[in-house]
N, C-alpha and C positions, 0 to 999 in steps of 0.2 A: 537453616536450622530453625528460627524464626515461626518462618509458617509451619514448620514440620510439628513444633510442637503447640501451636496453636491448633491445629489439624487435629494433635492428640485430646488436647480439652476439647474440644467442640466434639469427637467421636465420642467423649468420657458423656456430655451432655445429651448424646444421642439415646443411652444408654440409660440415662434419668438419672444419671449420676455426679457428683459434684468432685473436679478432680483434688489429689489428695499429695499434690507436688511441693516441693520446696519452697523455700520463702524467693531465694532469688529467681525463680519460674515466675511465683507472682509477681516481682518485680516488669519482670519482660512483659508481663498481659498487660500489667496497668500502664506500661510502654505502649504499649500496641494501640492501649484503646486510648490513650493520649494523640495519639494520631488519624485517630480518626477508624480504626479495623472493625468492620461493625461485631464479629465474630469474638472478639477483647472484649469492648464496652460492656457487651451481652453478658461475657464469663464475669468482667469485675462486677458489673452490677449484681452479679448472682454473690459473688464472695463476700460483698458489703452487706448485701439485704440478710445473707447467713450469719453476719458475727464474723467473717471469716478472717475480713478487712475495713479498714477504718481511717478516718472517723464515720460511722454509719452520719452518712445523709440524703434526707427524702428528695430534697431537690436536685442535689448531685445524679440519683436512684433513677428518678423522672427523666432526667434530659441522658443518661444511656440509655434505658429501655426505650426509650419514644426513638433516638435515633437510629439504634440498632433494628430496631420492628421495621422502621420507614426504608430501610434496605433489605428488607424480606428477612432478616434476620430473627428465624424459628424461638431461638432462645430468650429474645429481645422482645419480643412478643408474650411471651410467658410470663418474665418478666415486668413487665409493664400490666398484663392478667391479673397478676397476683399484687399491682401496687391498688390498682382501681377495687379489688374485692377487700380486699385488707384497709382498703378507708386511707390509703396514705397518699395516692394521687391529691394534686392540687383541686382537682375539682371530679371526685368518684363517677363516671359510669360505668355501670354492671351492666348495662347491654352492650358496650364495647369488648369489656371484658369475656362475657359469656361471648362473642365471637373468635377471638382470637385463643380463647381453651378451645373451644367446639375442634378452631382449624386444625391444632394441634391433635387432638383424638382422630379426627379425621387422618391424620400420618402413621398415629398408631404411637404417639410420642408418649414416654409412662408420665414426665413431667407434667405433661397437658393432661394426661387421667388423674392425676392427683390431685387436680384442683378441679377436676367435676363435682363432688359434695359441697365445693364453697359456695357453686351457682347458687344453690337454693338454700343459703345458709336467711334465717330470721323470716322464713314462710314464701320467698320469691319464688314463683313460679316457672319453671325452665319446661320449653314444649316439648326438649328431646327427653328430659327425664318423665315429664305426664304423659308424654306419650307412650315411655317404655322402649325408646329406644338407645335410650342407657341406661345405667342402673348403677347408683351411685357407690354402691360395695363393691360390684366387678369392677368396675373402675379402679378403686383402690386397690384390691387386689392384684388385678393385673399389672397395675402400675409398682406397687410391691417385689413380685415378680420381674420388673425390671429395672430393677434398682434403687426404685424413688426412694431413701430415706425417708422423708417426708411421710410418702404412704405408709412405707412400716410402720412409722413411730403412730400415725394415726389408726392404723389396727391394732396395734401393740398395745395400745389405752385403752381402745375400745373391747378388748378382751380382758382386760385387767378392771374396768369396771364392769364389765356383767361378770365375771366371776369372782372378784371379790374373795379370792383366795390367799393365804404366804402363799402360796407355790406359784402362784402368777402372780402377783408381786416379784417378788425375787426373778424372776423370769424379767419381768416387766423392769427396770431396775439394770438387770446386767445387760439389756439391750442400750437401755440408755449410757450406764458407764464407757462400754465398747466402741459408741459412738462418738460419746461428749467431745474427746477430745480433735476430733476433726469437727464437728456440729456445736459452738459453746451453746448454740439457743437450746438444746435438749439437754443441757445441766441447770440451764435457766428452769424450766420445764420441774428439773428433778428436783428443784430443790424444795420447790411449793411440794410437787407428789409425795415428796417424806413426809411429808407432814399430813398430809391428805388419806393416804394410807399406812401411819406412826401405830395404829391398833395392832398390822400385822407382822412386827418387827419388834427384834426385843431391845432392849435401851440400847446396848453398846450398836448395834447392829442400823437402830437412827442415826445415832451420832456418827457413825463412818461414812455410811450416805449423804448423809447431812454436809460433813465438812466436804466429804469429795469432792460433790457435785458443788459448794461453793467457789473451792480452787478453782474446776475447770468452766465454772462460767465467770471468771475475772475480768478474760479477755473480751467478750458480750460486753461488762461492764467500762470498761476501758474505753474500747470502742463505740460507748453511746448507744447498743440496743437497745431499741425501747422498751420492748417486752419485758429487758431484763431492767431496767432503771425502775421502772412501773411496780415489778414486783420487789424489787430491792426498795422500794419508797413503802411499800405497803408492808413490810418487814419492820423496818424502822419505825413507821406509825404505831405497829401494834408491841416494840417495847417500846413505846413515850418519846422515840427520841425525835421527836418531832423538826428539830430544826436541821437535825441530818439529811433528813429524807428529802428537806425543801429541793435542793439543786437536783437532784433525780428525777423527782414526777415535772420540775421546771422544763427540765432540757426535754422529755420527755415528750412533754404538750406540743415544744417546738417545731420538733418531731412527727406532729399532725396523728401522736397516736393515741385514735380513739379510746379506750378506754382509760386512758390518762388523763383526756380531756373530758371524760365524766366523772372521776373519781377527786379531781382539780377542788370544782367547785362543792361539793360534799365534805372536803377535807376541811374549803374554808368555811363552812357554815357549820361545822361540829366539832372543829378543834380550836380551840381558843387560841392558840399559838400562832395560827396563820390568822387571824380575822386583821383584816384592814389590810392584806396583803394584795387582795385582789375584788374591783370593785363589780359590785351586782350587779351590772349590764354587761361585765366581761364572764363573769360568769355565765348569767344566760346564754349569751353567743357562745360558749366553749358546751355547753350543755346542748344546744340546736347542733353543734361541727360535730362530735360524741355522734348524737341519732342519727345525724345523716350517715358518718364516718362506719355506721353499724355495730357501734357499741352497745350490747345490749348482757346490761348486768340485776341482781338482782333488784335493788332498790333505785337505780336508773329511772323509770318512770313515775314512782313518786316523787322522787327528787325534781325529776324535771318539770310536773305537775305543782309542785309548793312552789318552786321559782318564781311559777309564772304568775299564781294566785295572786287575781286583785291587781297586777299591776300593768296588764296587757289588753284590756278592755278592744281596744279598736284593730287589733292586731289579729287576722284570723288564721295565719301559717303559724303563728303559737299556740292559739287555742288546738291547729290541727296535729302540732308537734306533741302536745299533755295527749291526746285523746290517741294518738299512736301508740305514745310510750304506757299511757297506762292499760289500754288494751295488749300490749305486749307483755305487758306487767302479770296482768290476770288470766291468760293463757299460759303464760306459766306456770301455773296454781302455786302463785303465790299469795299464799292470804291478806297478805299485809296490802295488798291491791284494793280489798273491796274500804279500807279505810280511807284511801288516796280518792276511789271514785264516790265517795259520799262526801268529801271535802270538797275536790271539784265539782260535782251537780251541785252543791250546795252554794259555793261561792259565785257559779255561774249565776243562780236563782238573786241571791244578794245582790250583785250588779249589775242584775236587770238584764243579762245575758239568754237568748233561747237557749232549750235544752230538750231531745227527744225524749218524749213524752211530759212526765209532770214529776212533781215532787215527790212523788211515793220512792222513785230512783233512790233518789238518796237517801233518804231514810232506810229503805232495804238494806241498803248494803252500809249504812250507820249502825242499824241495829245487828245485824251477822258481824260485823267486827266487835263490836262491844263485846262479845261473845267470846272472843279473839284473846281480844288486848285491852290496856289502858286508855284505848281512845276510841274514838266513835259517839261518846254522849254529849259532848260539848254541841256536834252537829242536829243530834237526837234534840238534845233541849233546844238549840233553835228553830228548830223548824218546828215542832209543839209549840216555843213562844211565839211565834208570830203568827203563825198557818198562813198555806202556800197552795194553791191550787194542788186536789187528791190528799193535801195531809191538811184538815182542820185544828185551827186551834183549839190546845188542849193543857193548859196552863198544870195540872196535878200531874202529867208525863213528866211536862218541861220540868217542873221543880223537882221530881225525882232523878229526871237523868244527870240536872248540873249537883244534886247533892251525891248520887253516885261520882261523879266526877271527882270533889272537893274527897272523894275517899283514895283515888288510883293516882291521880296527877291534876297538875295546874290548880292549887288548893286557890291560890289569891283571886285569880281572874274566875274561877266558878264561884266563890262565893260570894263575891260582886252579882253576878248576874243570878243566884242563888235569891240574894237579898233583893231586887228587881222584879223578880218574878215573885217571892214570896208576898209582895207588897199588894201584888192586884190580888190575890187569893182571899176567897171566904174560908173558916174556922171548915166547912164542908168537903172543902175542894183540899185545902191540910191533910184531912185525913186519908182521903180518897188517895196522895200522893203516899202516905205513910204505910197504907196497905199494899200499895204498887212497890215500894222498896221492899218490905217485907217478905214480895212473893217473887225476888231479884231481880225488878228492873231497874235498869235494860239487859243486866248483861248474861242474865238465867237462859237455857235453852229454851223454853217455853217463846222467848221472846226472838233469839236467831231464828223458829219455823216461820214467825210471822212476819222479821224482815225478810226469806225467802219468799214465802206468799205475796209481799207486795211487789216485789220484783217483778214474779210472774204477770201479775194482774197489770204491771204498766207494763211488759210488754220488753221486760232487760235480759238482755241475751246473755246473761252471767248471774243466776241464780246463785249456783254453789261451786268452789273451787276444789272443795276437796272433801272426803268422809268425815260425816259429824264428830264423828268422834275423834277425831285426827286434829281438829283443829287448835284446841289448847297444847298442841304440842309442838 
C-alpha cells in the first residue's frame, strides 16, 4: 500500500503537480522519507518548501533535495534547483542549478519548465535561452499546460500587470482564492496584491480579499515561510508596530531569505525602534548574503552603497559589491541611483580611492539628482570646495549649492560648511553665488542638461534614467 501510494505522488509530480491528499498520507511520506525513500524526501521537501508542512527549514530543505537528487531522484533535483536559484542553499550555485532545470526540460518535465525564467533572473546569461533554443514564455506556458501551479500563478500576474484591468483583476484574484487553500504561499502572494491592485476594487470588495487571503495564509505563517514572515514584518512596519514585526523578519533572516536579509539592515538604520539591535559589521555581511542570495529590491543598492562609505577602504569585494548593486540600482531607472553614484565617486575621490575616469562622474550625476530630490548639493558643494581633477575649484558654486541645501535638508551640518566656505570668498565672488541661486542653482533644469553633459564628456555609461520630465515625479 505504502509504495502504491508513494507511486501515486511521484506520478502527481510527474504531472507538475503537487498532490492534494489527506493529512494522514502526509504522515506516511514524512514516514518514508524518514527512512530514507529518495522518492518521500523529494515529495516532503516539496510540501515544506510550499507552506504545505512544517516547521519550514532551509537546512532540513538542503539535506532532502541534495539526497534525493544524489539517487537520481528527478524531483530532488528540482528541488534542490529551485533552493540554489531562490538564494536559500548554504552556499547558491546558479550553474548547478541551471543544470539540473536544463535535465529536467530535457524529460519534458512542466516542474523543470517552470523554473527556466529564474535561470536568467537579475541579467544572468543562460546559452540555451541566447541561443533561442528555449524561450522563456513557452516554457511557462507549456509548463502551465501541465499542471505547474507555479507557472500559472506566474502568467496569471503577468497578464494581470500588463492589462491592468477590474476584469483581470477579479480574474487574477479568483485563481488565487481556488488555489490558496491547498498553495498558503499564493494567499501570502494575495495579500500584498490587494493592496497593489486596491484602485480596481471597491471598498468592501478589498476588504474580503484582504481578510480571505489573510486566513488562508495562517498556515505559511505558522509554518515559518519566509516569504510570508517577510511580508507579514513589512506589514507591521508600516502600521508602527514595529516591535511585532521583530521575531518575523528575525526568524526570517534565519531562514537565509534574501530579501529579509536586505530589508534587516535598513530597518535598523531607519527605524529607531531597532537601532542597537543589530551591530554594523552584521549588517554589512547580511547586506553582502542579500546580493549574493539575489535579492535585488528598489533601494538595495543604495543601501548597500552608504553601508559601505568610508569604512571599507582596503576591501576590494566591497567596493565590487556598491559598484554591482548600484549599477543594478540604475538599470532599473531608478533615479534615486544617480544620487547613491555621486555619493559613491565622491567619497571614493575623498579617500584617495581610483575611480574611472575623473571627478566630472560625480558631479554629473550630483547635479541630475538635485534636480530629483533633496540631496545631491552637499556633494555638489564639495567638490567646487576643494576642486578635483576635471572639476576646478569654484568657491561662488560651493557656497550656492551648501546654501541651497541649508533650504531642503541637513540645515545644521550645511551651514557649517556654508560659513567655511563663505569665509575664503571676496564681497565679488558673494555676488556671483547670489546670482547663481537666483537663476536655481543647482537644482533648476538648466543645471540637470549640464550634469548630463558632464557625464557624457567623462565618458559615464548612465547619462539619463528616465524622461526629463518624468523625473520630479
Amino acid at each position: 500500500m505504502r509504495s502504491a501510494l508513494l507511486l501515486l505522488l511521484f506520478t502527481s509530480w510527474a504531472q507538475g503537480q503537487v498532490w492534494r491528499g489527506e493529512p494522514g498520507e502526509l504522515t506516511a511520506v514524512k514516514e518514508a522519507a524518514d527512512r530514507g525513500e529518495a522518492a518521500a524526501m523529494a515529495e516532503y521537501g516539496w510540501f515544506m518548501y510550499r507552506g504545505l508542512a512544517g516547521p519550514f527549514d532551509v537546512n532540513e530543505l538542503e539535506r532532502l533535495f541534495s539526497i534525493a537528487a544524489e539517487k537520481g531522484n528527478l524531483l530532488g533535483k528540482l528541488g534542490l534547483a529551485r533552493l540554489h536559484l531562490n538564494g536559500y542553499a548554504l552556499r547558491p550555485d546558479l550553474d548547478l542549478a541551471e543544470r539540473l532545470v536544463l535535465e529536467a526540460v530535457e524529460l519534458d518535465h512542466p516542474a523543470g519548465k517552470a523554473l527556466v525564467p529564474f535561470l536568467a533572473r537579475n541579467g544572468r546569461k543562460v546559452a540555451a535561452l541566447e541561443r533561442g533554443d528555449l524561450d522563456s514564455q513557452q516554457c511557462l506556458e507549456e509548463a502551465a499546460e501541465g499542471g505547474s501551479v507555479a507557472a500559472r500563478y506566474s502568467l496569471a500576474r503577468s497578464r494581470v500587470k500588463e492589462a491592468d484591468t477590474r476584469e483581470a483583476v477579479l480574474e487574477y484574484f479568483d485563481f488565487l482564492e481556488a488555489e490558496a487553500p491547498t498553495y498558503p504561499w499564493l494567499a501570502v502572494m494575495g495579500v500584498s496584491d490587494t493592496q497593489t491592485y486596491r484602485n480596481h476594487l471597491s471598498a468592501v470588495e478589498e476588504e474580503r480579499f484582504t481578510e480571505r487571503f489573510k486566513r488562508l495564509r495562517q498556515p505559511a505563517l505558522e509554518r515559518g515561510y519566509p516569504e510570508a514572515l517577510y511580508r507579514r514584518f513589512s506589514e507591521l512596519r508600516d502600521e508602527g508596530k514595529i516591535e511585532e514585526g521583530w521575531p518575523y523578519i528575525a526568524r526570517a533572516v534565519s531562514q537565509r531569505h534574501a530579501h529579509s536579509m536586505g530589508i534587516l539592515p535598513w530597518a535598523v538604520r531607519f527605524q529607531k525602534e531597532y537601532r542597537g539591535r543589530l551591530a554594523h559589521a552584521d549588517a554589512n555581511r547580511l547586506l553582502q548574503e542579500a546580493w549574493k542570495r539575489g535579492a535585488r529590491f528598489q533601494r538595495l543598492g543604495e543601501l548597500a552603497a552608504e553601508a559601505f562609505f568610508g569604512r571599507s577602504k582596503e576591501d576590494p569585494e566591497i567596493w565590487k559589491l556598491v559598484e554591482e548593486a548600484l549599477t543594478d540600482t540604475i538599470e532599473r531607472k531608478n533615479n534615486y541611483a544617480h544620487h547613491a553614484w555621486g555619493k559613491y565617486l565622491f567619497i571614493r575621490l575623498r579617500n584617495g580611492l581610483p575611480i574611472r575616469g575623473d571627478a566630472r562622474r560625480a558631479l554629473g550625476h550630483a547635479l541630475i539628482y538635485c534636480h530629483i530630490g533633496p540631496y545631491g548639493g552637499d556633494e555638489v558643494g564639495e567638490l567646487y570646495a576643494r576642486g578635483w581633477k576635471g572639476v576646478p575649484m569654484n568657491l561662488p558654486r560651493a557656497h550656492a549649492a551648501f546654501e541651497w541645501m541649508t533650504t531642503v535638508t541637513q540645515k545644521q551640518k550645511m551651514q557649517v560648511r556654508l560659513k567655511q566656505v563663505k569665509n575664503r570668498m571676496t564681497e565679488e565672488q558673494l555676488q556671483e553665488s547670489k546670482r547663481l541661486r537666483e537663476e536655481g542653482f543647482p537644482s533648476a533644469e538648466e543645471f540637470r542638461r549640464e550634469g548630463e553633459a558632464l557625464l557624457r564628456e567623462s565618458g559615464d555609461p548612465y547619462v539619463a534614467l528616465d524622461d526629463p520630465e518624468k523625473l520630479r515625479k
